[in-house]
N, C-alpha and C positions, 0 to 999 in steps of 0.2 A: 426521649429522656432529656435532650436538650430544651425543650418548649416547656416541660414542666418544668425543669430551674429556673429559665426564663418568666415564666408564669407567678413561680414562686416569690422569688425577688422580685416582682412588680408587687405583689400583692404584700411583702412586707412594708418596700416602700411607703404605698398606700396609705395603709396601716399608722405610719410613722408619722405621715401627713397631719393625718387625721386627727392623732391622736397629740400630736404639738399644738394643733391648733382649735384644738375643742378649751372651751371657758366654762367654768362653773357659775350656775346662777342659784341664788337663793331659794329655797323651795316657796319661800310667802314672805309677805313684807312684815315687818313686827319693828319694837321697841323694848327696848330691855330696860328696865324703871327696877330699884330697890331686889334687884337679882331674879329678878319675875321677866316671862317674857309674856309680852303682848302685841297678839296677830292683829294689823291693820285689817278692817273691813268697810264695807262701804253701809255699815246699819247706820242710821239717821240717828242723834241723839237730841233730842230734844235741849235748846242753849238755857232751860231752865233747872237743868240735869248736871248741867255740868258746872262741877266745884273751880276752888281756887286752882290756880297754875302749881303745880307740886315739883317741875323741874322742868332741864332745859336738857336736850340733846348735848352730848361731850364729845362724841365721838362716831362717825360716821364712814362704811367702807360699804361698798359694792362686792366684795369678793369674800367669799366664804373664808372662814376662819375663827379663833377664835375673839373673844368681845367681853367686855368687862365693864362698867359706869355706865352711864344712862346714853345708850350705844342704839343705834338704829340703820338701817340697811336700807330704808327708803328715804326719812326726811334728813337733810341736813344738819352739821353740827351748827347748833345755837337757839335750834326749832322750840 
């Protein structure tokens, strides 16, 4: 009886560990532009394809949450 409390409390322990020290990561890289979100990919765009500059990153976080302005999770603010 005693080796399973013992057991027990190590394994909440553990548990506690673990679970202090786990970090959320983004599911995919995106950009948030005009309240639309848009997933970074690696498709090639042809530089004849692509229009004028429409805006600039405002605001930039690595950690899950919410986001609001032209906000992105990969490039930096000012991109």
């Amino acid at each position: 009886m005693r080796c399973q409390k013992v057991l027990l409390s190590a394994l909440i322990i553990a548990c506690l560990f673990f679970v202090g020290t786990v970090s959320a990561k983004w599911a995919y890289a995106f950009v948030v532009y005009d309240h639309n979100i848009y997933v970074i990919s690696k498709e090639h765009v042809e530089p004849q394809k692509i229009g004028s500059i429409i805006g600039k990153v405002t605001k930039h976080s690595g950690e899950e949450g919410t986001y609001s302005g032209n906000f992105s999770n990969h490039y930096p603010k000012g991109t």
